[in-house]
C-alpha positions in Angstrom: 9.0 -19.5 11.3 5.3 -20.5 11.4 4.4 -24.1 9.9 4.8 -22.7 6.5 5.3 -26.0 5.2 1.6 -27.3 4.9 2.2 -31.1 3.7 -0.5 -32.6 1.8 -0.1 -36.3 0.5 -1.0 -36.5 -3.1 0.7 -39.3 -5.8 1.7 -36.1 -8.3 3.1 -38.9 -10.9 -0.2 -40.9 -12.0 -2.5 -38.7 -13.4 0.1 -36.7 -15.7 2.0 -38.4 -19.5 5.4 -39.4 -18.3 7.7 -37.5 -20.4 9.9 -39.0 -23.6 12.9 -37.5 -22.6 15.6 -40.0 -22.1 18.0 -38.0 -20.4 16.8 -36.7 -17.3 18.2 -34.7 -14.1 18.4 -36.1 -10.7 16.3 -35.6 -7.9 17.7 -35.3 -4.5 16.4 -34.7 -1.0 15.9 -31.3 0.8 16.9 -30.9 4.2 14.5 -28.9 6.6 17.2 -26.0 6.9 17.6 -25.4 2.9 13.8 -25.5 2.6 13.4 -22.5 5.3 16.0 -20.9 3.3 14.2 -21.4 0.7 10.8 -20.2 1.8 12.5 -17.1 2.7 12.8 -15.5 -0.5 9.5 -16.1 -1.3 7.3 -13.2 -0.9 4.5 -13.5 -0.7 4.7 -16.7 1.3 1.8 -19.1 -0.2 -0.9 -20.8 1.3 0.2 -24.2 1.1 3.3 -25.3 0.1 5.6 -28.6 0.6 9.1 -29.2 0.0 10.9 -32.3 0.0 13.0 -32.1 -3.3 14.8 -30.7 -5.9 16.4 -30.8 -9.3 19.7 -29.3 -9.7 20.8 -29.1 -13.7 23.0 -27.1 -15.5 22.0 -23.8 -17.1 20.3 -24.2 -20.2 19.3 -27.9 -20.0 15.8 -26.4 -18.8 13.2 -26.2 -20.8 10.4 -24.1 -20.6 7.0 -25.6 -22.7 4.0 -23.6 -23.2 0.6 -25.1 -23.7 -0.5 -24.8 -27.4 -2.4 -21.6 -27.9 -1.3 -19.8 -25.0 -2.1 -16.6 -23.8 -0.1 -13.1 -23.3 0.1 -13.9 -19.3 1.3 -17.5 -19.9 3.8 -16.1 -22.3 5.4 -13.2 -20.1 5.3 -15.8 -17.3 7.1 -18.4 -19.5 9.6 -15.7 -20.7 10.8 -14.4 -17.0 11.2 -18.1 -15.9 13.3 -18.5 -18.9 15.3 -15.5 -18.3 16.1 -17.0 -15.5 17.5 -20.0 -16.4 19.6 -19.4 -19.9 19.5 -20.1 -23.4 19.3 -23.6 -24.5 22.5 -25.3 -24.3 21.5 -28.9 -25.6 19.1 -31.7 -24.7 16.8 -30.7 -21.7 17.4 -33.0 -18.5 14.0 -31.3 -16.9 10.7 -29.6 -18.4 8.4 -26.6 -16.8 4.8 -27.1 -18.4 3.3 -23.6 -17.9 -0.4 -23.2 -18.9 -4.0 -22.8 -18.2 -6.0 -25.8 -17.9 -7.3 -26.6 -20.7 -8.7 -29.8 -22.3 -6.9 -30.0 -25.5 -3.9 -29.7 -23.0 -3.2 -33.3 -22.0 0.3 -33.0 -20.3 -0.8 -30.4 -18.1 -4.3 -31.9 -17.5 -5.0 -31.5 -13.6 -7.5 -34.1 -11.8 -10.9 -33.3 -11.7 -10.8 -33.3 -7.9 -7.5 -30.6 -7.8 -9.1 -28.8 -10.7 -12.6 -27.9 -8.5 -9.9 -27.2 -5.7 -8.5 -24.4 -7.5 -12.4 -23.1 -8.8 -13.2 -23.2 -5.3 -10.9 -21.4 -3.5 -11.2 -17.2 -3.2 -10.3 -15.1 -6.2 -9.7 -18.2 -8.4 -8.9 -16.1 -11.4 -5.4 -15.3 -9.2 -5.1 -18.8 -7.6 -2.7 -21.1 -8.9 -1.2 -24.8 -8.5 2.5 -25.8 -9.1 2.8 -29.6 -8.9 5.6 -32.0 -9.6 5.2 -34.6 -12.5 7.5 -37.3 -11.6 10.8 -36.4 -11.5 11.2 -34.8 -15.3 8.9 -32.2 -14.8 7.1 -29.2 -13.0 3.2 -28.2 -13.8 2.4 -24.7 -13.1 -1.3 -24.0 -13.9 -4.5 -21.9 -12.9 -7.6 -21.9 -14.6 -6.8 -18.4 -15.5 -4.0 -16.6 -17.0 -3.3 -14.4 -14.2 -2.9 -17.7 -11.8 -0.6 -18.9 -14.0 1.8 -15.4 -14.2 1.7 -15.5 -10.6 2.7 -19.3 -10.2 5.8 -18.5 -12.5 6.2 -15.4 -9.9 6.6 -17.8 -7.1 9.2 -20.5 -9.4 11.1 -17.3 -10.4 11.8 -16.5 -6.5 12.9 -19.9 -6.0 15.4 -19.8 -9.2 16.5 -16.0 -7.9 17.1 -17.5 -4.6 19.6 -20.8 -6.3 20.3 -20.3 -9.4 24.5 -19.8 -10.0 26.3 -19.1 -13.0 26.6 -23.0 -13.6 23.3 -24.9 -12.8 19.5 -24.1 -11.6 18.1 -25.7 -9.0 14.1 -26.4 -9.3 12.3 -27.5 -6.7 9.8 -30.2 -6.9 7.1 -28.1 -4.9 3.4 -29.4 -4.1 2.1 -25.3 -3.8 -1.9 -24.1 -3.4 -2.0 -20.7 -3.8 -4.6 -17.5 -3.6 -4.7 -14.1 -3.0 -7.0 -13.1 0.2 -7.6 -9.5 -1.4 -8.7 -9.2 -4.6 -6.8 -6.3 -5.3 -3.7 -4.6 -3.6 -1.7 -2.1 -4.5 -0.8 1.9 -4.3 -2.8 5.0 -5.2 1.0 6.2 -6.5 4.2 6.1 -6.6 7.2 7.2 -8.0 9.3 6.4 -11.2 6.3 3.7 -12.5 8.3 2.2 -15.2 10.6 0.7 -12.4 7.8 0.4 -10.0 5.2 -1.3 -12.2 7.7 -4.5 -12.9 8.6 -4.4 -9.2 5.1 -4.1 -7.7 4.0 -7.2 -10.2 7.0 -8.9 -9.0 5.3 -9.2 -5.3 2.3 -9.9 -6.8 0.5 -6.3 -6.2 -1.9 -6.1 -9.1 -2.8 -2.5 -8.4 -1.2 1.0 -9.5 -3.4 4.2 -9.9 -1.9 5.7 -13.3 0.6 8.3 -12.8 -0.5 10.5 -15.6 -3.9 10.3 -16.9 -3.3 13.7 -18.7 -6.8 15.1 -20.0 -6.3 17.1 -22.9 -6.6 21.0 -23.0 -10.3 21.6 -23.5 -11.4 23.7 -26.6 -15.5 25.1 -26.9 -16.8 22.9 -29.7 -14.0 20.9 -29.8 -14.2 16.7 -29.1 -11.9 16.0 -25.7 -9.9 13.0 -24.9 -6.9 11.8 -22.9 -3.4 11.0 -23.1 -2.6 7.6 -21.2 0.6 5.7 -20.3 -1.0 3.4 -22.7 2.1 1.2 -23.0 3.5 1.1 -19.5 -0.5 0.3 -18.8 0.2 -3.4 -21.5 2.7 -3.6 -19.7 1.2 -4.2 -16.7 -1.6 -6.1 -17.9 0.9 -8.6 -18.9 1.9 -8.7 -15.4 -1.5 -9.2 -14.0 -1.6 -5.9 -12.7 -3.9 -3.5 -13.2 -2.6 0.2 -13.9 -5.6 2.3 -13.4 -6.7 5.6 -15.7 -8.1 7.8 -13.9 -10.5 11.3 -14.2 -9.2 13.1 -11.4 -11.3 14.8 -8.4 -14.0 16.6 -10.2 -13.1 19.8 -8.4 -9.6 19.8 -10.2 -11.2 19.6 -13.5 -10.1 23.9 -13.6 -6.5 22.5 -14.6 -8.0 20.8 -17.8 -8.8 24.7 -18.8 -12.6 23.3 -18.2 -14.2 26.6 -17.5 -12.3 28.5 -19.3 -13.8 27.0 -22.6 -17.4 26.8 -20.8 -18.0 29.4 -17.9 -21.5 27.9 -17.9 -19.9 24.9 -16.0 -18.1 26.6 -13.2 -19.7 25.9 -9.4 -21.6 29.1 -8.8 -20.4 30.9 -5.7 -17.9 31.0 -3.0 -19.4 27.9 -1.7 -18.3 26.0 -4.8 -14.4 26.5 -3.7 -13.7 23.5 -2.3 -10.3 24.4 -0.7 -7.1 22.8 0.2 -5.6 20.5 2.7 -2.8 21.5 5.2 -0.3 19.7 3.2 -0.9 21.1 -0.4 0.0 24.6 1.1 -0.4 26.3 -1.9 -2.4 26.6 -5.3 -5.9 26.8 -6.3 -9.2 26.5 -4.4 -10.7 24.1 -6.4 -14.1 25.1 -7.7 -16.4 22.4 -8.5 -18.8 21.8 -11.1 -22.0 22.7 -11.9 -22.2 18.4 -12.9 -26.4 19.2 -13.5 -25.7 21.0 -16.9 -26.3 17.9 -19.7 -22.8 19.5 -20.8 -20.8 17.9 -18.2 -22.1 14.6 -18.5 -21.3 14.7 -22.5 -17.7 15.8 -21.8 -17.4 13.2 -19.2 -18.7 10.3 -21.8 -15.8 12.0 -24.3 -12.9 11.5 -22.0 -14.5 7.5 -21.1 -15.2 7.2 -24.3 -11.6 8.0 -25.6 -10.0 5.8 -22.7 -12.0 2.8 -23.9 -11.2 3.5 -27.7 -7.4 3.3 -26.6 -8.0 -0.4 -25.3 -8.6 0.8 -21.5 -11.4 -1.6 -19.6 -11.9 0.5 -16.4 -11.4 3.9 -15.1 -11.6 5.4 -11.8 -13.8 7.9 -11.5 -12.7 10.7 -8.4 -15.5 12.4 -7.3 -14.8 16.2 -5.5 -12.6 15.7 -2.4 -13.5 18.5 -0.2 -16.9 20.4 1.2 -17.8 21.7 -1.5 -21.3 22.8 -3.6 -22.6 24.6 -6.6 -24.8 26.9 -5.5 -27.2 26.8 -8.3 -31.3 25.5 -6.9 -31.0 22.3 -8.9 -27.8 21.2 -7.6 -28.6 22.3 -3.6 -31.8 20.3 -4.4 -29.7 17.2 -4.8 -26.3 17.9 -3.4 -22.8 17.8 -5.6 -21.3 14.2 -5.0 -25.1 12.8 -6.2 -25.2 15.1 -9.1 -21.5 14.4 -10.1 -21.9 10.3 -9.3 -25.1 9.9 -11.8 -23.3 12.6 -14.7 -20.5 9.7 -14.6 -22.3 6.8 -14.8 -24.7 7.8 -17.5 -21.7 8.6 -19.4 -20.6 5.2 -18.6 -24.0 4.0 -20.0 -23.3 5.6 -23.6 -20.0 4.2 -23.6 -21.3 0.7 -22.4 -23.1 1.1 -26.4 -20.1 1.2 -27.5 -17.8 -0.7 -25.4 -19.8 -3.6 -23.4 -16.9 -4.6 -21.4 -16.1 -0.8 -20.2 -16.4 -0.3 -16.5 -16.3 2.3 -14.3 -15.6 2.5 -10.0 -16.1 5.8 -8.3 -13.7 7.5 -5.8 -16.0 8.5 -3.2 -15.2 12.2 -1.2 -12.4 11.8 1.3 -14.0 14.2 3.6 -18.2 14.7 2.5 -19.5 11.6 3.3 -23.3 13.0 3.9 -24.8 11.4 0.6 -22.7 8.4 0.5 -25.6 6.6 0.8 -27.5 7.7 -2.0 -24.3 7.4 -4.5 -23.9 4.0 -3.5 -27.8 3.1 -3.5 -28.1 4.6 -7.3 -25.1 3.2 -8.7 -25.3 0.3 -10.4 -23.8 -2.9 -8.7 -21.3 -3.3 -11.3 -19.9 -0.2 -10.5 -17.0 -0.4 -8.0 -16.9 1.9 -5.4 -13.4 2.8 -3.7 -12.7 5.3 -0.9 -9.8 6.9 0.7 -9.0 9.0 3.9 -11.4 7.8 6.5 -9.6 6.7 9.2 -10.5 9.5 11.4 -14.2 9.0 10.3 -14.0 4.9 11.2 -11.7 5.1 14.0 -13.4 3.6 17.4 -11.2 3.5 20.5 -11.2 -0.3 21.8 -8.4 -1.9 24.0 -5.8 -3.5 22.8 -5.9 -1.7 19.3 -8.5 0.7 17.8 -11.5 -0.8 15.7 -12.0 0.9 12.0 -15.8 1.0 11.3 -18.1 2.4 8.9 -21.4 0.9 9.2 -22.9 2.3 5.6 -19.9 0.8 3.4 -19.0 -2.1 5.8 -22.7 -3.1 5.6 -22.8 -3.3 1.4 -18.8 -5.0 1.4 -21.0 -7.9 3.5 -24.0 -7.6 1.0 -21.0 -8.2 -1.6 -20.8 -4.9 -2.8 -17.1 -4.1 -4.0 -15.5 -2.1 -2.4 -11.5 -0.8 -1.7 -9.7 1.5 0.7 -6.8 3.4 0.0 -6.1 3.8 3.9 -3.6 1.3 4.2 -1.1 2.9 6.3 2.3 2.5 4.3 3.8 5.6 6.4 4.1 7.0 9.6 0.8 9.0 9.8 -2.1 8.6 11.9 -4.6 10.3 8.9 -3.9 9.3 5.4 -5.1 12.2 4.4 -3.0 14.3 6.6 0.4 13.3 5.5 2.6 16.2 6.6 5.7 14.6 7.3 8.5 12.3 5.7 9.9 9.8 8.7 10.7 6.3 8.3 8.7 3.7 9.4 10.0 0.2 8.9 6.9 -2.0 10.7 4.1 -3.9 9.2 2.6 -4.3 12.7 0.4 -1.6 12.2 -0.2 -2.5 8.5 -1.2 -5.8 9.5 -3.6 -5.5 12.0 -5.3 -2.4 9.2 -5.8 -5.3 6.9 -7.1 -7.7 9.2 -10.0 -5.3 9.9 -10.5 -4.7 6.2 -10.4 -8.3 5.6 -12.8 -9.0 8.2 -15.3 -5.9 6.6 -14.9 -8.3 3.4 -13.1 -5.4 1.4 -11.9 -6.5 -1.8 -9.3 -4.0 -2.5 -6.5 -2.6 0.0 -4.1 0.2 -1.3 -1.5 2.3 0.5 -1.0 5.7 -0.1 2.9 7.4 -0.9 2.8 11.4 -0.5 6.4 12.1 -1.8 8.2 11.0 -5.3 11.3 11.1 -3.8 13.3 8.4 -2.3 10.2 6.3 -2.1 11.3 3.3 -2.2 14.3 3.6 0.6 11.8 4.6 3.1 8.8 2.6 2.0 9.9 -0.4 0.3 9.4 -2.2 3.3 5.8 -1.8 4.2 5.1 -1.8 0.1 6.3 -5.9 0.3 4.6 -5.8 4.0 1.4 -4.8 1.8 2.3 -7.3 -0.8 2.8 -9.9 2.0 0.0 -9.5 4.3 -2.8 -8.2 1.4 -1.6 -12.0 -0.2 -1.6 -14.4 2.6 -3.2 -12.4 6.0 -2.5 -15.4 8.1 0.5 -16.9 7.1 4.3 -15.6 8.4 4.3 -13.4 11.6 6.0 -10.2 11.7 9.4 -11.2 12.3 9.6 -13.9 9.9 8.2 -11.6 7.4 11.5 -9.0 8.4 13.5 -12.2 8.4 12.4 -13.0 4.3 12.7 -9.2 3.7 16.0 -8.9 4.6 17.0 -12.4 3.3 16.0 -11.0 -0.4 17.5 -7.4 0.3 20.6 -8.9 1.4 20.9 -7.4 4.5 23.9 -9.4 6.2 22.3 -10.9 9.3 18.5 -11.2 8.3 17.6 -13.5 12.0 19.3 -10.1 13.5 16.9 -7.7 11.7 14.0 -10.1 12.3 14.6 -9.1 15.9 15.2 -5.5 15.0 11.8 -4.8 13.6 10.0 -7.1 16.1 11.6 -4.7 18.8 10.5 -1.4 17.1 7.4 -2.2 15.0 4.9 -2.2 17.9 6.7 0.8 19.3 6.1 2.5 16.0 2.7 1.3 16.0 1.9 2.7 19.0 3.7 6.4 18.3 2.6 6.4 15.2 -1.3 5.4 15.4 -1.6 7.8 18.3 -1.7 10.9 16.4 2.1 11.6 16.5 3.2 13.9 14.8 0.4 15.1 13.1 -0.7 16.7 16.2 2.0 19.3 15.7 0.1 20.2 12.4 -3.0 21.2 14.4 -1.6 22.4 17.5 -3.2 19.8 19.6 -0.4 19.7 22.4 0.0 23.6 22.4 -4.0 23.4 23.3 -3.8 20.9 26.0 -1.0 23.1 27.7 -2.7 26.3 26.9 -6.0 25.1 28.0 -4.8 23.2 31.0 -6.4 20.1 30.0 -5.5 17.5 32.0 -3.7 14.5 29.5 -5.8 11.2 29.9 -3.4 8.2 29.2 -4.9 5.9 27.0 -6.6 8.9 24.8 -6.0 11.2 21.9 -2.4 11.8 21.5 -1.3 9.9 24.4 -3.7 6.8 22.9 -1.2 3.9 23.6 0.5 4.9 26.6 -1.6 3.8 29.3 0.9 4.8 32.4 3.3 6.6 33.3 5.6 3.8 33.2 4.9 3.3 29.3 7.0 6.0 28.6 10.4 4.6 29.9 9.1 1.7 28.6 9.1 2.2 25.0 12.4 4.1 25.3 14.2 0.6 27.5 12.7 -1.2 23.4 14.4 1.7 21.8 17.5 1.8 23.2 17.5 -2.4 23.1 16.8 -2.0 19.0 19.5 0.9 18.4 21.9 -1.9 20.0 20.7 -4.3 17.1 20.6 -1.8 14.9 24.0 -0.6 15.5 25.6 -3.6 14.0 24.5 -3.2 10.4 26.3 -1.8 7.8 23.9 0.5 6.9 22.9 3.2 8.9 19.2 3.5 7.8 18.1 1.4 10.9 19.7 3.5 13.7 18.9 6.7 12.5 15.0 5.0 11.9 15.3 4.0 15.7 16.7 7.8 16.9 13.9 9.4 15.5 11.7 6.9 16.9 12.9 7.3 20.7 13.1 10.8 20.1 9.0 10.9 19.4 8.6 9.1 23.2 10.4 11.6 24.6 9.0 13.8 23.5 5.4 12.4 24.5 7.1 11.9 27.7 7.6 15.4 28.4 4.5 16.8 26.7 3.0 14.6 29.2 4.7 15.6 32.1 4.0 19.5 31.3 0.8 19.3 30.5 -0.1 17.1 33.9 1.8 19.5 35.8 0.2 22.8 34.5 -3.2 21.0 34.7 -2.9 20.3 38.3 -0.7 22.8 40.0 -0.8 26.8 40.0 2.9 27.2 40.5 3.0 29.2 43.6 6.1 27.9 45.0 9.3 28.2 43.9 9.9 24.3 44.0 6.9 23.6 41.9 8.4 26.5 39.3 11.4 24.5 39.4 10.0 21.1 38.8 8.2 22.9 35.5 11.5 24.4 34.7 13.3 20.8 34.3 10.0 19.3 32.1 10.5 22.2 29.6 14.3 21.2 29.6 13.5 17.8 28.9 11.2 19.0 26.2 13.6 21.4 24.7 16.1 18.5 24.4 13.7 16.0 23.5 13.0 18.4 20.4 16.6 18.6 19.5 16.8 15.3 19.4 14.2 14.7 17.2 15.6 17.5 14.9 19.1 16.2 15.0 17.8 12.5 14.4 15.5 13.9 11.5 18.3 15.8 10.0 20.5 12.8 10.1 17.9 10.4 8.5 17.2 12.4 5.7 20.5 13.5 5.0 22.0 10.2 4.4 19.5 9.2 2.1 20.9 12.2 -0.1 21.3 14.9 -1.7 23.5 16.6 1.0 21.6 19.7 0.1 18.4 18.4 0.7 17.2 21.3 3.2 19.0 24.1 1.3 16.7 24.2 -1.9 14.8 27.5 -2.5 12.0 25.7 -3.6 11.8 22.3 -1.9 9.7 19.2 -3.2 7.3 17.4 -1.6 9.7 14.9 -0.1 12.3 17.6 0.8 9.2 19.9 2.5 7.7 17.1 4.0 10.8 16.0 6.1 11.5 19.6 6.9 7.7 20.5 8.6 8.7 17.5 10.5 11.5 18.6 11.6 9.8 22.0 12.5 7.1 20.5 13.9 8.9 19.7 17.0 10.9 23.1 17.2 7.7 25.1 17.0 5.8 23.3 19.6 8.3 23.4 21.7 9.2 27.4 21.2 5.0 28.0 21.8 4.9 26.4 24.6 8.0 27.9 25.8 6.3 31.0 25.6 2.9 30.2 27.2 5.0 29.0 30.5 7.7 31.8 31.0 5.2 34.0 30.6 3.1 33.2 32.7 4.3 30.7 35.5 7.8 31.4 36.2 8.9 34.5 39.1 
């Protein structure tokens, strides 16, 4: 692994009260190989971290001490370290101090040198020190209490990683550590009372709300909001944030809005908003008429409930498609202006009431026209966050694609705050598009996304899931890649990251999966960010065929194969990873790396049909006969993909996944993919008999 073992010389003894306790466990040396071990089930790896020793102790002879007057995070981070380690079974041999600094605190008083250190370094409200005192005792401490949750994080990896039924082991770490993003997280996700505790546990410290459920509305009648109030304490205890929401403003019809005031409803067909590909189904969407002073006094009712029940912030979600009320004093202005100032001066009159209460606007996926004016009136205290723009930012640049958008990029380096949601978790080009369910076990992608972000100076960086079920089977790997690289950008590579992964899943030969997921993450990189297989959605290869467009390596959907020779390429990697693969005991990782190869080959013969039609006209029987064996290829290529799809999905359960009349998300997503293929093929089947064979 990387020099993850960033040594610092500092005398940790002087400057802290030795302790009174007579009897006191022994400290012993670390060897280099049990300190890898070690650093291995921490994720995310910290900044700087050094270990030379440990304590080993029976269970129970640990105590845990909180500074006097401690606050909820120090208490739920003293109370999972303890968890860890047993009830008390007699004297202590060995003390964690776990506290804020704070100066009535004099046991866990930090220098005045390591104490600036830690005010200094990015979002120091997260950062955090853990420090040996002597040999009796380990200091974890912040100058906030989400540093200090998140340094008991970090011990409680190192106790899961040792700790038997008979003694603890406690390393005497020397650890600096911060987060690089502010925020990090996932606009959803499945089951959140397993997920919140699990997310906190990697240190994400975002989740949108899975329910903010607005009340029916009633003419006359005071509206408010149901929240997951206690699953949202929860999380604050965690350092996480779990965030309320008002959802898109053209989705404000479900809330039985204009039902109770007709005066409110978008005027004209031009106020239907639509839906995406993937929603199928449902309603259009009709937006608001968010001029009327009506709207903005509902708007301040919902706030104004959310901050009554102990809430801090909400996101705000403006409308998500083109979309406009047709009425002269909202074309004069446009409906993501008029909708942005109705919520903030609602968020003014609660502000009266509630000093602390902030809000952050969801800007429009897809209208991005008057961007510039929401951001330019809002105040700089409200957050802005945006989602579904990689299409929009995308700039194509050898050896990977740049992400730019030059109005929000230019206010992130102002110091404006602002998060994406585009963090790509799955195995979709678009964020917004997300037809399909495939698995996608590679941060390589992920990584590099952040990197950009990071370098835009982004505070926030969420991932989008677009399926409930079996979420965290197919993206539980990426969701700790997130937690990982959103953490600590520049610390493990890739493979050591697999390697700690499957270390803490228990996957029985983790330096073997390290080389599994090295072989196939830039290969799913490459498929993946070059429009496959999204472009079955919009018909992009029929087209090309159709059209008799020649294919342009390097471009479009053939973006990162930039020869010939690429092809058989990244099918030599697959076949070298389903050999890896092979060996594990569970099957996951072959079937990941069939579906995978089947995707090149079927780019390979895409390709080869669609430079063949584009540059021949068929005339001879030989040429007909060449075309005849691409379309084979492509026909089996397609099989493949459905067989390898089928088989995925089918061992992740139930058997009758594809049998269900009516099929959710998760179940309909896997299936388009798998029809995806099948109908390209059969279209372009068509096109060629039809035409070009005698």
């Amino acid at each position: 692994m990387r020099a993850t073992l960033l040594i610092f010389a500092i005398n940790m003894t002087a400057w802290l009260m030795p302790l009174s306790t007579p009897a006191r466990a022994a400290a012993v040396a670390l060897s280099h190989e049990e300190a890898v071990r070690w650093t291995r089930w921490l994720l995310p790896l910290p900044h700087e971290i050094r270990l030379e020793r440990k304590v080993v102790a029976p269970r129970g002879r640990i105590a845990v001490l909180l500074r006097p007057g401690a606050g909820p995070l120090e208490h739920q981070a003293a109370e999972e370290i303890s968890s860890l380690l047993g009830p008390a079974q007699g004297e202590p041999l060995f003390t964690i101090l776990v506290g804020v600094q704070d100066a009535g605190w004099r046991r866990g008083a930090l220098p005045e040198a390591r104490r600036k250190r830690l005010e200094s370094l990015p979002n120091r409200d997260q950062a955090y020190a853990i420090l040996p005192a002597g040999d009796s005792a380990l200091l974890l401490t912040a100058i906030d209490g989400k540093g200090v949750y998140y340094a008991g994080r970090t011990l409680c990896q190192f106790l899961e990683a040792s700790a038997t039924e008979r003694e603890a082991r406690v390393p005497l770490a020397e650890i600096t550590d911060w987060p690089d993003f502010e925020e990090r997280g996932l606009w959803n996700f499945p089951d959140p009372a397993a997920w919140v505790p699990w997310m906190a546990s990697l240190k994400l410290n975002y989740g949108k709300m899975s329910n903010t459920q607005l009340r029916t509305v009633e003419r006359g009648r005071k509206n408010s909001v149901v929240i997951e109030k206690s699953l949202y304490e929860q999380a604050r205890r965690q350092a996480m944030r779990y965030m309320p929401y008002l959802i898109h403003m053209n989705f404000l019809d479900a809330s039985g809005l204009f039902r109770a005031y007709p005066e409110l409803a978008g005027r004209g067909d031009e106020a239907l908003a639509g839906r995406y590909f993937a929603h199928k189904r449902g309603s259009q969407h009709r937006v608001p008429f968010a001029a009327h002073p009506l709207f903005q006094k509902i708007l301040g009712e919902w706030l104004e409930d959310m901050a009554a029940q102990g809430v801090d912030e909400v996101s705000c979600w403006l409308s998500e498609r083109p979309a406009e009320d047709q009425r002269p004093e909202s074309t004069a202005v446009g409906q993501s202006v008029l909708e942005a100032r109705a919520l903030v001066n609602a968020w003014r009159e609660v502000r009266k009431r509630h000093p602390g209460f902030r809000i952050r606007l969801f800007l429009s996926t897809v209208t991005t026209e008057r961007d510039y004016r929401v951001i330019a009136e809002a105040p700089p205290e409200v957050r802005i966050e945006r989602a579904c723009a990689t299409a929009l930012e995308r700039v194509t640049h050898l050896p990977r694609d740049l992400f730019r958008y030059p109005l929000l990029d230019q206010y992130a380096a102002e110091g404006r705050w602002i998060a994406s949601y585009d963090v790509p978790l799955g195995a979709n080009a678009r964020v917004d598009t997300p037809e399909y369910m495939l698995p996608q076990t590679s941060v390589h992608r992920l990584r590099d996304y952040l990197a950009q972000l990071s370098a835009r100076r982004y505070r926030g960086a969420y991932g989008m899931l677009a399926w409930a079920r079996k979420a965290r089977e197919t993206y539980g790997f990426t969701t700790a890649g997130l937690a990982e690289y959103a953490w600590n950008l520049n610390g493990r590579g890739t493979r050591e990251f697999a390697i700690a992964w499957a270390t803490r899943e228990g996957i029985e030969d983790p330096e073997a999966f390290g080389e599994w997921a090295e072989t196939v993450g830039p290969v799913e990189f490459d498929v993946y960010d070059s429009d496959f297989p999204i472009a079955y959605s919009w018909g992009k290869f029929v087209r090309l065929i159709e059209e008799r467009r020649r294919p342009y390596l390097g471009e479009g959907v053939f973006r990162y194969y930039t020869s010939p020779r690429d092809f058989s390429g990244k099918i030599a990697a697959c076949d070298r990873a389903m050999a890896i693969a092979e060996r594990f005991r569970n099957p996951y990782f072959a079937d990941e790396t069939r579906v995978l190869r089947s995707y090149v080959r079927l780019a390979q013969a895409l390709y080869e049909i669609a430079e063949q039609v584009s540059t021949d006209s068929f005339e001879t029987l030989p040429s007909q006969e060449k075309l005849r064996k691409s379309l084979g290829s492509l026909e089996a290529a397609a099989k493949d993909n459905s067989g390898a799809i089928r088989l995925w999905r089918t061992r992740l359960g139930p058997a009758d996944w594809d049998k269900s009349p009516n099929p959710d998300s998760s179940v309909q997503r896997a299936l388009d993919a798998i029809r995806g293929a099948e109908t390209a093929f059969t279209e372009i089947r068509d096109f060629l008999e039809g035409r070009y064979f005698y």
